[in-house]
ZANUVEX-908886 format. One line per 4 residues: for each residue x, y, z of N, C-alpha, C, O, CB. Coordinates in steps of 0.05 Angstrom, whole numbers. Each point is the difference from the previous one (the first is absolute). Glycine has a CB too. Layout:
<lumkes>
X,Y,Z,X,Y,Z,X,Y,Z,X,Y,Z,X,Y,Z ~ ... $
</lumkes>
This chain:
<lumkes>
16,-24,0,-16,24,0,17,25,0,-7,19,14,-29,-44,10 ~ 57,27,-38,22,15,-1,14,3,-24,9,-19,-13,-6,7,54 ~ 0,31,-47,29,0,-24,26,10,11,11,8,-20,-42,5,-19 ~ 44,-9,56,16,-2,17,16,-33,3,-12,-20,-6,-19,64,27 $
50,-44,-15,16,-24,-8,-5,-18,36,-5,13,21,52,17,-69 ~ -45,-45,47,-9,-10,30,12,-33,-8,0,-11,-22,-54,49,40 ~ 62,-48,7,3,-33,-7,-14,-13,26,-11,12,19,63,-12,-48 ~ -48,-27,22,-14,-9,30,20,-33,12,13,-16,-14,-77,41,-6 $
60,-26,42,24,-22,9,-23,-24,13,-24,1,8,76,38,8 ~ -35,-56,-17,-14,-36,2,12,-13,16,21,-11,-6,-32,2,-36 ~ 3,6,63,22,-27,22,-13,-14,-12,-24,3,-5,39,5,55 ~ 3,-29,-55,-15,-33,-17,-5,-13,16,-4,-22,-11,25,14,-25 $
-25,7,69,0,-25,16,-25,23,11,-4,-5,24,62,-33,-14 ~ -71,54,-17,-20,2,20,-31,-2,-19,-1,10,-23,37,24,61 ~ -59,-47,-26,-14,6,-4,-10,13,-16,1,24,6,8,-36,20 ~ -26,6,-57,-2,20,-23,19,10,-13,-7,16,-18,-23,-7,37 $
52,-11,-17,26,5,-9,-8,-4,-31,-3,18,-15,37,-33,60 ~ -36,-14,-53,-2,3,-26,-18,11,-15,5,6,-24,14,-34,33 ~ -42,33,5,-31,9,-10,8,29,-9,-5,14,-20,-30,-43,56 ~ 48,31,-17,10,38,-3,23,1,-31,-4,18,-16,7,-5,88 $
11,-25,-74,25,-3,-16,-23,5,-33,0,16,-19,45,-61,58 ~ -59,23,-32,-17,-9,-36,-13,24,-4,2,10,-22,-18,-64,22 ~ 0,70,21,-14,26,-3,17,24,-11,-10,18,-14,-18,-34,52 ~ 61,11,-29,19,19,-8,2,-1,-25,-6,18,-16,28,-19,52 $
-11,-27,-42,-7,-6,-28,-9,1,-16,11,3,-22,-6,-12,32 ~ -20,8,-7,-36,0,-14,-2,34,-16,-3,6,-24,-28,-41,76 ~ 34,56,-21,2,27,-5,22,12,-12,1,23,-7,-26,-24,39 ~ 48,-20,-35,26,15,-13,0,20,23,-11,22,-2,8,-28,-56 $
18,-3,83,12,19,19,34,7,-19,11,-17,-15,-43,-9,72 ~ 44,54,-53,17,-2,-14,12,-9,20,16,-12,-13,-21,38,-23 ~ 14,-31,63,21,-6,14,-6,-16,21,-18,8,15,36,28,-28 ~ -2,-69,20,-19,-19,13,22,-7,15,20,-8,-13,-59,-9,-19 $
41,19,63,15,-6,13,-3,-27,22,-13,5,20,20,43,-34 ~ 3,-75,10,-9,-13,15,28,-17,24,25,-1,-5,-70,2,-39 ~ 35,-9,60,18,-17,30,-7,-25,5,-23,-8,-2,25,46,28 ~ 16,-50,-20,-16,-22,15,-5,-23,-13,-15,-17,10,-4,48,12 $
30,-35,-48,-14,-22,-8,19,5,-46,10,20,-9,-77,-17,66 ~ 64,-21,-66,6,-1,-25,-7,18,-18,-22,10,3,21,-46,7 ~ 14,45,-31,-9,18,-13,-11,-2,-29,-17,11,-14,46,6,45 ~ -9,-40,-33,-1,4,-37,-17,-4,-18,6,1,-24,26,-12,28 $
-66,6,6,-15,-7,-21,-11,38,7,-11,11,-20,-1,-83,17 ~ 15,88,29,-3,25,-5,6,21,-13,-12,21,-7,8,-37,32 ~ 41,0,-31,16,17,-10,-6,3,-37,0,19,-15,37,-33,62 ~ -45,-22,-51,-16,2,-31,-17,13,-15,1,6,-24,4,-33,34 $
-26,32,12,-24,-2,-12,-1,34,5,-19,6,-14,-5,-62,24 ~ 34,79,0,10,25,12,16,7,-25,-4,21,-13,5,-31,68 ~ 15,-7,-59,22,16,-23,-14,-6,-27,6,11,-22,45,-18,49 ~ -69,-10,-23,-18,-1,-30,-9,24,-3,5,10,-22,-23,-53,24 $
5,60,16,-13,27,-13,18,18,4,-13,20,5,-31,-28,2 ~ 67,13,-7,12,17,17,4,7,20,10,22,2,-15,-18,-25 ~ -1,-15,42,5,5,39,30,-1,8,18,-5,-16,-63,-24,30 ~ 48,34,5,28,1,15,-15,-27,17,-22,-10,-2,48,71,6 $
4,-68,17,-3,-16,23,13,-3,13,18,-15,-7,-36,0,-5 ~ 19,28,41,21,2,28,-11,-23,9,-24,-7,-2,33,59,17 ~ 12,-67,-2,5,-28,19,4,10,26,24,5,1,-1,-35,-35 ~ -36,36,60,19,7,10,4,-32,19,-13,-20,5,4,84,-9 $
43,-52,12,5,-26,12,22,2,30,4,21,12,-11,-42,-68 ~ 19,-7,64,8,21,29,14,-17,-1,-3,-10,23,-28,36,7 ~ 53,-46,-47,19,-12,-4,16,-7,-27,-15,-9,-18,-7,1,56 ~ 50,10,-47,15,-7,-17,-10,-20,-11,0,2,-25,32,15,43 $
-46,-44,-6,-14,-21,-21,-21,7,-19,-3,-5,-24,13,-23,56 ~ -26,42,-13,-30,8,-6,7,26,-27,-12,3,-22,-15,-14,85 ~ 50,27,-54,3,22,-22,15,-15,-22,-4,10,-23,7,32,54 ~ 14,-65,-30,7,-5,-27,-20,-19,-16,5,-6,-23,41,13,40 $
-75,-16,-2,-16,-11,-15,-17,13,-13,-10,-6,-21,17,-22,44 ~ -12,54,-7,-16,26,-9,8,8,-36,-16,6,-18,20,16,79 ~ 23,-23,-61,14,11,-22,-6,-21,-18,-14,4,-20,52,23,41 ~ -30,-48,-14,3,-23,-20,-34,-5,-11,-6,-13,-20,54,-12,49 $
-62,36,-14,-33,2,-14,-9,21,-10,-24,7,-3,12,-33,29 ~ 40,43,-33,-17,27,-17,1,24,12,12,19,-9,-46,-47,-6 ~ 21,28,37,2,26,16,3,28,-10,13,-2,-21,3,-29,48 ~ -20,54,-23,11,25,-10,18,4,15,24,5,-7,-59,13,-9 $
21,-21,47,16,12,24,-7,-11,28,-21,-10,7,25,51,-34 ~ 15,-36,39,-2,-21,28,0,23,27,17,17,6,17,-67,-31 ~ -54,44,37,0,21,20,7,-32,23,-9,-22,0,-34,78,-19 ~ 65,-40,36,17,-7,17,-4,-2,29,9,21,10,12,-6,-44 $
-29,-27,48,-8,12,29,14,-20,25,16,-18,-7,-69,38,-15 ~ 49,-17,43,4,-12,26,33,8,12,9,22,7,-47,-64,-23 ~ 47,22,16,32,5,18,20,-7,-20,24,1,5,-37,-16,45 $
</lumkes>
């Protein structure tokens, strides 16, 4: 309900997580940020229309899998 650029983020381990992701989808969010869980059928189906896609993640394993599935960009967090 905006023309203003806006994205929206997905923990994959909670509740509706995915319900929310397909609606992003669906709407061509341009920017889809998701945690918690796998990315790459997000990272597909996102860069089909042109979307971006931040991973964020909170370890060296988790960020080199982030990459290895595409990712734009990895938002970084914890210790």
């Amino acid at each position: 309900m905006t023309d203003k650029p806006f994205a929206i983020g997905a923990t994959l381990l909670m509740p509706g997580a995915s319900e929310n992701v397909e609606v992003a989808i669906e709407k061509k969010v341009p920017v889809v940020n998701f945690s918690l869980g796998k990315g790459d059928e997000i990272v597909r189906r996102v860069h089909a229309y042109g979307g971006k896609v931040i991973a964020t993640v909170v370890s060296e394993k988790h960020a080199r899998s982030a990459i290895a599935s595409g990712v734009d960009a990895l938002m970084v967090t914890g210790m």
